[in-house]
VEXDREN-2710 file (C-alpha; in Angstrom, 1 decimal):
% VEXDREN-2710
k/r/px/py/pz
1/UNK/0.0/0.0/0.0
2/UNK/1.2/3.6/-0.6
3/UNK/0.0/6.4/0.2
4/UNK/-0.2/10.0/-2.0
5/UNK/-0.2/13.6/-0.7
6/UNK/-3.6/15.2/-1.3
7/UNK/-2.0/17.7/-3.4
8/UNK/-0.4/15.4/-5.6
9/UNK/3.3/14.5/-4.0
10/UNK/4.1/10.7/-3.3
11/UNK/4.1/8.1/-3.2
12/UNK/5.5/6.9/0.0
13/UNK/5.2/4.0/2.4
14/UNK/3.0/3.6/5.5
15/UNK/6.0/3.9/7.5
16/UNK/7.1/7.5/5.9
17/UNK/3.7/9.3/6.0
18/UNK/3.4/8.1/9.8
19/UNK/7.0/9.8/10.6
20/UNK/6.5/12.4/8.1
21/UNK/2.9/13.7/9.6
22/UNK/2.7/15.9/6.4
23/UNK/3.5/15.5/2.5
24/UNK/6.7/17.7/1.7
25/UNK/3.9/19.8/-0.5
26/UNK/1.7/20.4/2.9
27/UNK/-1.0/17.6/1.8
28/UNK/-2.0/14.9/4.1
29/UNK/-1.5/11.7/3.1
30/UNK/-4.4/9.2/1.7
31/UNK/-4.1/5.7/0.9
32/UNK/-3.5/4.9/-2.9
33/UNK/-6.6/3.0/-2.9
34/UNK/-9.6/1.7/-0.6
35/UNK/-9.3/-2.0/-0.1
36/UNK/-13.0/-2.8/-0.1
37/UNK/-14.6/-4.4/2.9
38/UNK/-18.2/-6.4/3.2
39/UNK/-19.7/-7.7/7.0
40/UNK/-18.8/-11.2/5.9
41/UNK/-15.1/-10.1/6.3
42/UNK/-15.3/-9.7/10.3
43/UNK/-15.7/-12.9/12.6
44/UNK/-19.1/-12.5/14.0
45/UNK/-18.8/-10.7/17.5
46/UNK/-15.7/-9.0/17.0
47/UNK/-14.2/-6.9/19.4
48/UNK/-13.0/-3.5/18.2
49/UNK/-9.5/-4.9/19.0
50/UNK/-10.3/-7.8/16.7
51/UNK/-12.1/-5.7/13.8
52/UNK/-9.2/-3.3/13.9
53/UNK/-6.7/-6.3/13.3
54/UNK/-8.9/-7.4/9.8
55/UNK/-9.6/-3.6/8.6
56/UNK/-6.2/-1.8/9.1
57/UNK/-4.2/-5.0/8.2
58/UNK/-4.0/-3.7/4.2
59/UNK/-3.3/-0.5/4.8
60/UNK/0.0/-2.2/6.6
61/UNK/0.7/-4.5/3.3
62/UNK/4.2/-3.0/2.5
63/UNK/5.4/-1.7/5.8
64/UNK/8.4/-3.0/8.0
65/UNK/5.2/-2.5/10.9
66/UNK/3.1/-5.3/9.2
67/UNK/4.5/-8.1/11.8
68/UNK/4.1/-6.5/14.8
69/UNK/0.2/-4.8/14.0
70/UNK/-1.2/-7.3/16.7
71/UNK/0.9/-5.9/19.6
72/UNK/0.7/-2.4/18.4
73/UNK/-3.4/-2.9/18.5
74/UNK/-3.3/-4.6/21.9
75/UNK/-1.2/-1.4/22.7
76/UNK/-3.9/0.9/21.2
77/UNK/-7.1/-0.9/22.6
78/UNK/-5.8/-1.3/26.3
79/UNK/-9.2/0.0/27.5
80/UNK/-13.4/-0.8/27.2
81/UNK/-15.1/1.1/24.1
82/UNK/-18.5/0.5/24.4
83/UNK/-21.7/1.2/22.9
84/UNK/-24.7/2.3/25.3
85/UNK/-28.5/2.1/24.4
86/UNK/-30.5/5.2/25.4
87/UNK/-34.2/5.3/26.7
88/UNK/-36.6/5.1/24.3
89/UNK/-34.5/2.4/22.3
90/UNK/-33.8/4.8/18.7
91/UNK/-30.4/5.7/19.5
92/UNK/-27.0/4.4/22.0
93/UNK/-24.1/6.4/22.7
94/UNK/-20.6/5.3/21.7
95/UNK/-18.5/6.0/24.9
96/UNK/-15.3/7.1/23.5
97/UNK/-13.8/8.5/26.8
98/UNK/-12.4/5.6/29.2
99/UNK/-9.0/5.5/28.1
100/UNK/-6.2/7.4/29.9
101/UNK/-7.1/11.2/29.6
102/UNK/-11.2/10.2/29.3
103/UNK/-11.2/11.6/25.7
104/UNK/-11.3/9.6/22.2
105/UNK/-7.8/10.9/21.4
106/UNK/-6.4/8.0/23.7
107/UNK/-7.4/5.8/20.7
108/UNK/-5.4/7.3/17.6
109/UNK/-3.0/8.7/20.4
110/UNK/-2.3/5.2/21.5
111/UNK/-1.7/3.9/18.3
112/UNK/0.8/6.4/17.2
113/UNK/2.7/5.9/19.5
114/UNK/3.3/2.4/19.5
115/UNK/4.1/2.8/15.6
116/UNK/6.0/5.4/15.7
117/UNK/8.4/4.0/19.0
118/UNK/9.2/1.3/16.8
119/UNK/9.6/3.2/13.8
120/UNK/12.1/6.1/15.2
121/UNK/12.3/5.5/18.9
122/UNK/16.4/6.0/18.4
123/UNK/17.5/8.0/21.6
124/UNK/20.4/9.6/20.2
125/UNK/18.5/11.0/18.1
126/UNK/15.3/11.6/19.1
127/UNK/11.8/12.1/17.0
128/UNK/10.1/15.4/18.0
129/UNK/6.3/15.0/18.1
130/UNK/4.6/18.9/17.4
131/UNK/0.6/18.8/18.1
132/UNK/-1.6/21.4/18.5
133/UNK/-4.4/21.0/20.7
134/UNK/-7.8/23.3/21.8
135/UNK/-8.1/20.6/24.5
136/UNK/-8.6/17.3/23.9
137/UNK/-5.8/16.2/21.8
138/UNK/-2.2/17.5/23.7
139/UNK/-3.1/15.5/26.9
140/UNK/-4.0/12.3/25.1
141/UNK/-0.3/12.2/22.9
142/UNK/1.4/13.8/25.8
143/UNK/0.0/11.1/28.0
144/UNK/1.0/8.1/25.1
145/UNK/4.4/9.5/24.3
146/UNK/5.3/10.6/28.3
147/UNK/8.9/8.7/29.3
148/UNK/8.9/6.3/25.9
149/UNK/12.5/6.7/24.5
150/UNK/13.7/8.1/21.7
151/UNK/10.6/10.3/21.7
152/UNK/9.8/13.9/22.4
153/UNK/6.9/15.9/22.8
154/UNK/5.8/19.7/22.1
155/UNK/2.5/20.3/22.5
156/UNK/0.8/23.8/21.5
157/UNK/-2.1/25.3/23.4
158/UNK/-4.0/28.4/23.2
159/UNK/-3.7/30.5/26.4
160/UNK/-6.9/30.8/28.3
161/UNK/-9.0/28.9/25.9
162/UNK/-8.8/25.3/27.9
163/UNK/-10.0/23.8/31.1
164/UNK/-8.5/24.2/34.2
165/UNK/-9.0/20.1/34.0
166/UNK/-7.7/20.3/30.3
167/UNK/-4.7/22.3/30.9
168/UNK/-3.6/19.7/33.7
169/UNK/-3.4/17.1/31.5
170/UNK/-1.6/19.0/28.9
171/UNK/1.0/20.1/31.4
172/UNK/1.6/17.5/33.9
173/UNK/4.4/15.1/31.9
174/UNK/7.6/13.9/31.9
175/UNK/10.6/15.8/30.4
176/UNK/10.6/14.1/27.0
177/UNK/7.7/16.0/26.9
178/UNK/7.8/19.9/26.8
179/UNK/4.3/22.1/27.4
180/UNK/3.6/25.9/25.8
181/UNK/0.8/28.0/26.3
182/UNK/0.6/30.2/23.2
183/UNK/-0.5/33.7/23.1
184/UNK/-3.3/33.0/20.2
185/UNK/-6.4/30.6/19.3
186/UNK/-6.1/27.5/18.2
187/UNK/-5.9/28.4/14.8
188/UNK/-2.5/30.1/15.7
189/UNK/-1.1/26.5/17.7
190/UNK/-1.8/24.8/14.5
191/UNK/-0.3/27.3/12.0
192/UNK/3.2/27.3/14.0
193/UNK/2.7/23.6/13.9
194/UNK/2.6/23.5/10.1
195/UNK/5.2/26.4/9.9
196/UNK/7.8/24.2/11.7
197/UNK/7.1/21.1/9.9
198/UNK/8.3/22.9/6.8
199/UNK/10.7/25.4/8.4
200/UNK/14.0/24.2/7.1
201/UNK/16.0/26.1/10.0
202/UNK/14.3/24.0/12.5
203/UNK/14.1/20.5/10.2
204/UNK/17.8/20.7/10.7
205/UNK/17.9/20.8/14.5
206/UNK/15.3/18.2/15.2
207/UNK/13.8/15.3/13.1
208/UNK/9.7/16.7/13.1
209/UNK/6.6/14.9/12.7
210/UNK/3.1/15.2/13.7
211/UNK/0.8/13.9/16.1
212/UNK/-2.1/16.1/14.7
213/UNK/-5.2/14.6/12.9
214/UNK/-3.2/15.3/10.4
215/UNK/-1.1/12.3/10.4
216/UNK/-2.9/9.5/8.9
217/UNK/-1.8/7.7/11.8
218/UNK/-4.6/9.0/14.2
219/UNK/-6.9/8.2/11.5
220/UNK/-6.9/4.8/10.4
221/UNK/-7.3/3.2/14.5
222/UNK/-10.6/5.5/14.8
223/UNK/-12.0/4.3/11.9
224/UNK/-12.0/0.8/13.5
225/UNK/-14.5/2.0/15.9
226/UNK/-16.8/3.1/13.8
227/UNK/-16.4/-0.3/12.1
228/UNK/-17.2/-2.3/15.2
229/UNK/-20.3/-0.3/16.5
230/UNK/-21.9/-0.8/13.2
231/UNK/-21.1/-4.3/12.6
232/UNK/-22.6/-5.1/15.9
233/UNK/-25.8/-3.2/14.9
234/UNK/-26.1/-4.8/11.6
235/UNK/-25.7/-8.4/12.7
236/UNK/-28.5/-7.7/15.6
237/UNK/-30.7/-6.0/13.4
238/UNK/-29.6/-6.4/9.6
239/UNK/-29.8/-2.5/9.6
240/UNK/-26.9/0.5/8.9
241/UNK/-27.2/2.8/12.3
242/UNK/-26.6/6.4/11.7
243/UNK/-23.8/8.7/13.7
244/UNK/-24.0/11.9/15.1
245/UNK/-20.2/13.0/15.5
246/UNK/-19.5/16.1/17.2
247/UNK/-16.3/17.7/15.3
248/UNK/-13.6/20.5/15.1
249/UNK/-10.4/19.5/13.2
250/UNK/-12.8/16.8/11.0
251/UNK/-10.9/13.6/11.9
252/UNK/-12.7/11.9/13.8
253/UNK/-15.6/12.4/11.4
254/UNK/-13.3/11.9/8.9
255/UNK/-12.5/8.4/10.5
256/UNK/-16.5/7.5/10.2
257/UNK/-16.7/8.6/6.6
258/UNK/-13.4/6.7/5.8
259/UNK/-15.2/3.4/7.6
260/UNK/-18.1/3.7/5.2
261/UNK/-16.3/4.3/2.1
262/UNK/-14.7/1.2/3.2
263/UNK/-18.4/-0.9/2.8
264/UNK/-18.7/-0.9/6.5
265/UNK/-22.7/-0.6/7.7
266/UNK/-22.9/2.6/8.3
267/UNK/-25.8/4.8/7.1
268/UNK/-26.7/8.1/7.5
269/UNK/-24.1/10.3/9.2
270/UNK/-24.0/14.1/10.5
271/UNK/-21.8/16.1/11.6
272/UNK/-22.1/18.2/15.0
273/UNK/-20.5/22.0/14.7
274/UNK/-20.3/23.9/17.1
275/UNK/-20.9/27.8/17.0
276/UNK/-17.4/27.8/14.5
277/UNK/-19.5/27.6/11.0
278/UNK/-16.6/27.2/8.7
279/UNK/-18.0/23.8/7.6
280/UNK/-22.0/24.0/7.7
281/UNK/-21.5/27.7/5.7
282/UNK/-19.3/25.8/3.1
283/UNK/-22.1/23.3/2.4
284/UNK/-24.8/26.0/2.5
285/UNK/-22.8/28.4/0.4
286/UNK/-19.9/26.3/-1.5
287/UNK/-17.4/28.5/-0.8
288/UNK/-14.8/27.8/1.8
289/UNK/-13.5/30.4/3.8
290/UNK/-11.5/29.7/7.0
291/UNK/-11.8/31.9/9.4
292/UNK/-10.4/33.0/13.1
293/UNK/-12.2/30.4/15.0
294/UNK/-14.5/31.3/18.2
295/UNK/-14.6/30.5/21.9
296/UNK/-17.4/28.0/22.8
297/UNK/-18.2/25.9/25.8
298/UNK/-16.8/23.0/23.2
299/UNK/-13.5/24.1/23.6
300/UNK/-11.9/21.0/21.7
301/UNK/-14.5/21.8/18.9
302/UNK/-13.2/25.8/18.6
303/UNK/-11.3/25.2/14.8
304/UNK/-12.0/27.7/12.6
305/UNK/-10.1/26.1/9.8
306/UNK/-9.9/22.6/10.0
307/UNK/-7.5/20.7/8.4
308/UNK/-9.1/17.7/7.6
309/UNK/-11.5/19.3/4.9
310/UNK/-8.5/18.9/2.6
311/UNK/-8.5/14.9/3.3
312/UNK/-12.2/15.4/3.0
313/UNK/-12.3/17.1/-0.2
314/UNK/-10.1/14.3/-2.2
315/UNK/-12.3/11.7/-0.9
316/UNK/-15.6/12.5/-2.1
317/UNK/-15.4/15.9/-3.8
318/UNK/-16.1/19.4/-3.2
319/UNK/-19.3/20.9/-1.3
320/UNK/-21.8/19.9/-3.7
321/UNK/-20.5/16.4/-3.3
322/UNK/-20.3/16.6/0.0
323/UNK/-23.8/18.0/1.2
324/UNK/-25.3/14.7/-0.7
325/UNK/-23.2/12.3/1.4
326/UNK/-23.2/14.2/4.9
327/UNK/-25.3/16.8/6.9
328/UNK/-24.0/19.2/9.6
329/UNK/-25.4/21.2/11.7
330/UNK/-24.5/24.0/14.0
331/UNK/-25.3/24.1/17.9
332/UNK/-25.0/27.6/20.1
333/UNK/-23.9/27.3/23.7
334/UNK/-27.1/27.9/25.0
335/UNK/-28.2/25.1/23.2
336/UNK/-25.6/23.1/24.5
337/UNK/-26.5/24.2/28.7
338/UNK/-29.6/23.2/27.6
339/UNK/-29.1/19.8/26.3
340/UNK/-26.4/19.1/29.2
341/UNK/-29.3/20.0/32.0
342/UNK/-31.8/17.7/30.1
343/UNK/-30.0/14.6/28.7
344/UNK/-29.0/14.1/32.5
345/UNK/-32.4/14.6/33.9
346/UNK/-33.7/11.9/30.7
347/UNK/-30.8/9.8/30.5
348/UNK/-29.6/9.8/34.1
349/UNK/-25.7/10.4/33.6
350/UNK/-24.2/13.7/32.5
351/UNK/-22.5/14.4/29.3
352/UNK/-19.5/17.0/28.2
353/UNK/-20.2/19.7/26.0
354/UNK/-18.9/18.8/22.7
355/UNK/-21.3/15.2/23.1
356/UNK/-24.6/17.7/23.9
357/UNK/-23.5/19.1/20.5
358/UNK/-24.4/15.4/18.7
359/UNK/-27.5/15.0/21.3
360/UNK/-28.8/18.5/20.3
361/UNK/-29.2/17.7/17.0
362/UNK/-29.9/13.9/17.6
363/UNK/-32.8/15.7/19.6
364/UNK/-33.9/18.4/16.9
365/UNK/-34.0/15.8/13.6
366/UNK/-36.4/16.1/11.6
367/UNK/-39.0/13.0/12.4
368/UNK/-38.5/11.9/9.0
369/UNK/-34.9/11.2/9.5
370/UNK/-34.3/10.6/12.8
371/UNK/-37.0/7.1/12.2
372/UNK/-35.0/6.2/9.5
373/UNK/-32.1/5.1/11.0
374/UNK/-31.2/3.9/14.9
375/UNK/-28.7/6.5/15.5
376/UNK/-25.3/6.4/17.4
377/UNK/-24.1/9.5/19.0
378/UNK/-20.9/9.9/19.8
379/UNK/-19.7/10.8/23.3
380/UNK/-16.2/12.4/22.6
381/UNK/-15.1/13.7/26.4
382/UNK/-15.8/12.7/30.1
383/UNK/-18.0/15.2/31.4
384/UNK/-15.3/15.1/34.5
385/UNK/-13.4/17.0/32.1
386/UNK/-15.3/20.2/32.3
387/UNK/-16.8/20.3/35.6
388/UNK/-17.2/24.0/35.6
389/UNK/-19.6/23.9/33.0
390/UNK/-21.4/20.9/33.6
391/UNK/-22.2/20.6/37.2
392/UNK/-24.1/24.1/37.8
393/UNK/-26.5/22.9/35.0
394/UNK/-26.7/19.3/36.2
395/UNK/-26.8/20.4/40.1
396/UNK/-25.0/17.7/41.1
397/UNK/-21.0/16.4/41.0
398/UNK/-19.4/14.4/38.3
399/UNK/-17.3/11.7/40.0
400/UNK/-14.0/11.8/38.2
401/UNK/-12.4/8.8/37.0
402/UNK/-9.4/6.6/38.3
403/UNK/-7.3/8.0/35.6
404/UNK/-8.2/11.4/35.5
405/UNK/-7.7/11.8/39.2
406/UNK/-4.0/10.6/39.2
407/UNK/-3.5/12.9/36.4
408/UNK/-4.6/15.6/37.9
409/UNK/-2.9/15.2/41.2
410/UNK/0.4/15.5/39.2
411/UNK/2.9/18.7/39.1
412/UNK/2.5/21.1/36.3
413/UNK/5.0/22.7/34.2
414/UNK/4.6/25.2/31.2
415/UNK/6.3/27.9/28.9
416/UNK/4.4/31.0/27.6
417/UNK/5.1/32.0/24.2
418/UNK/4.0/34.1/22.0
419/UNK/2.6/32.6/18.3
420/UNK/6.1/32.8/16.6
421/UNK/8.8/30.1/15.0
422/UNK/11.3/31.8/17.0
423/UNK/9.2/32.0/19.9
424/UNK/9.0/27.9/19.5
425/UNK/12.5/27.6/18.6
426/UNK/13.7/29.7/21.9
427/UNK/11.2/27.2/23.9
428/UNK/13.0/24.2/22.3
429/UNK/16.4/25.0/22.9
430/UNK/16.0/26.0/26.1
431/UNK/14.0/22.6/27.4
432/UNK/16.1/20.5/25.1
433/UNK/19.6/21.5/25.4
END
């Protein structure tokens, strides 16, 4: 299998787009070609460790990685991923949040770093991991790259734009990994994440690659839970459930599109924005015009030009392509509080904000659509994660998880910088001398 550069560069192996991140032209890399999958390919009952084994082994055909796939999945799916029916019995909830950091970064997180260890782990010479994270993302590879050797980490945040609980996670590591709080939105974490990947000052001093959505890497393991949920629907029922996917940077939406294009039984699926429109206005109008992204209660969701549209864009075409194959809508944060404070007095159990984006709209179908499929919403975050928001609208205390808790009783360390290559170089030098 190779793999091409959405704007034309390539090809390259499996084992040089995961190190890479990004195509030497700025495209993200895409498989060649779509091996095509049916149910009848999956052992009946699978686990999403077992489903992941039979969908991502061809995307390995080729790579030095091939041989050791099976540990690197029992690496990745070292925690429960389950699937949760809801009252009323139309719709379950695909908990996404019980590994390490409680958010469904632990999955692709997981899994890039057990490739990439064995790929570059070389500790004379390290590999330098950049992501940028509005949340979610940072703590999840900080926490599956902390103290593996040959490995460092820099991970980008925007300055007063996470949560208390967020930023603890992001900041609370070894020293292979190195924490800065940027001066900027999102947006401006990504863009110096980009710039330094191609910066060929920098390229010199340290061997980059990516840890971002970006890198096909964090792609192809999420894909495999789409995969399983729906497989286990369709053998119970004989049906393809619709998802509702709450998304910022696109990939884990992505990850669900990818699964269907696949031939995986999955129907119907929308896309949950928050009150950053860049993708719902580009269906709507068919133009597509990033923008500075906005502050939300979603935090992780706050992407005002997300990368994966690119990815999207060379799999099934431009907007009016696009608007035939998926919906999204947009959710306010009122409309989130509002949704938080109900779903826990109708389902019992509390929910973050970027899942009350996907049961908003779950909630707000039109009937016509929402009886035509049994729908899967997807619970991206523990609501632990954002108890500030949460518990004055539920009136009652989230109980934090094991692993969150040790996490957060950890010592924090962090650089300010401003939004600047040499602002990120100075950081660097300084932490890795």
């Amino acid at each position: 299998m190779k793999y091409y550069s959405t704007r034309g560069a390539g090809p390259v192996t499996l084992d040089e787009a995961l190190t890479l991140g990004i195509a030497d032209d700025g495209g993200l890399f895409l498989p060649e070609e779509l091996p095509a999958f049916s149910p009848e390919d999956f052992a009946p009952g699978a686990n999403v460790r077992d489903v992941a084994g039979t969908l991502l082994a061809p995307f390995f055909t080729g790579s030095t990685l091939a041989s050791e796939l099976d540990d690197i999945l029992d690496e990745t799916f070292a925690f429960p991923i389950p699937v949760t029916p809801l009252p009323g019995g139309d719709s379950s909830l695909l908990e996404l949040y019980h590994g390490p950091t409680a958010a469904f970064k632990d999955v692709g997180a997981a899994f890039l770093a057990a490739s990439l260890t064995r790929l570059e782990g070389d500790p004379a010479n390290p590999l330098c991991i950049l992501v940028a994270t509005s949340g979610d993302t940072g703590g999840a590879v900080a926490a599956a790259f902390d103290q593996r050797p040959g490995m460092r980490v820099v991970v980008l945040f925007p300055k007063g734009r996470v949560s208390a609980r967020q930023e603890k996670q992001l900041t609370c590591w070894s020293q292979n990994v190195l924490s800065l709080r940027v001066n900027g939105a999102f947006d401006d974490c990504q863009a110096l994440v980009k710039a330094a990947l191609a910066d060929e000052k920098l390229g010199k001093q340290y061997r980059f690659s990516s840890a971002n959505s970006i890198n096909i890497g964090r792609l192809l393991p999420q894909a495999t839970y789409y995969a399983q949920a729906s497989l286990a629907h369709f053998a119970e029922t004989g049906e393809c459930p619709g998802f509702v996917i709450p998304t910022g940077n696109l990939g884990n939406a992505f990850a669900c599109i990818l699964a269907r294009e696949l031939g995986l039984p999955i129907g119907p699926i929308v896309l949950a924005t928050n009150a950053n429109r860049t993708i719902p206005d580009y269906l709507e109008t068919l133009q597509w015009e990033p923008r500075a992204s906005i502050e939300t209660l979603a935090s992780a969701m706050d992407v005002g030009n997300p990368s994966n549209m690119e990815r999207l864009r060379k799999l099934l075409g431009d907007a009016s392509e696009l608007r035939e194959r998926v919906d999204v809508v947009s959710v306010g944060d009122a409309e989130i509080e509002r949704e938080i404070a109900r779903s826990f007095a109708e389902f019992g159990f509390a929910i973050c904000p970027h899942t009350a984006t996907a049961a908003h709209v779950w909630r707000h179908m039109d009937p016509a659509m929402r009886n035509s499929a049994h729908w899967i919403l997807v619970a991206t975050a523990h609501p632990a994660k954002f108890e500030t928001i949460v518990e004055p609208l539920i009136d009652a205390t989230v109980p934090l998880p094991n692993e969150l808790a040790e996490i957060l009783a950890r010592p924090c360390h962090s650089t300010d910088i401003e939004p600047s290559l040499d602002g990120l170089g100075a950081a660097m030098r300084q932490s890795f001398a």
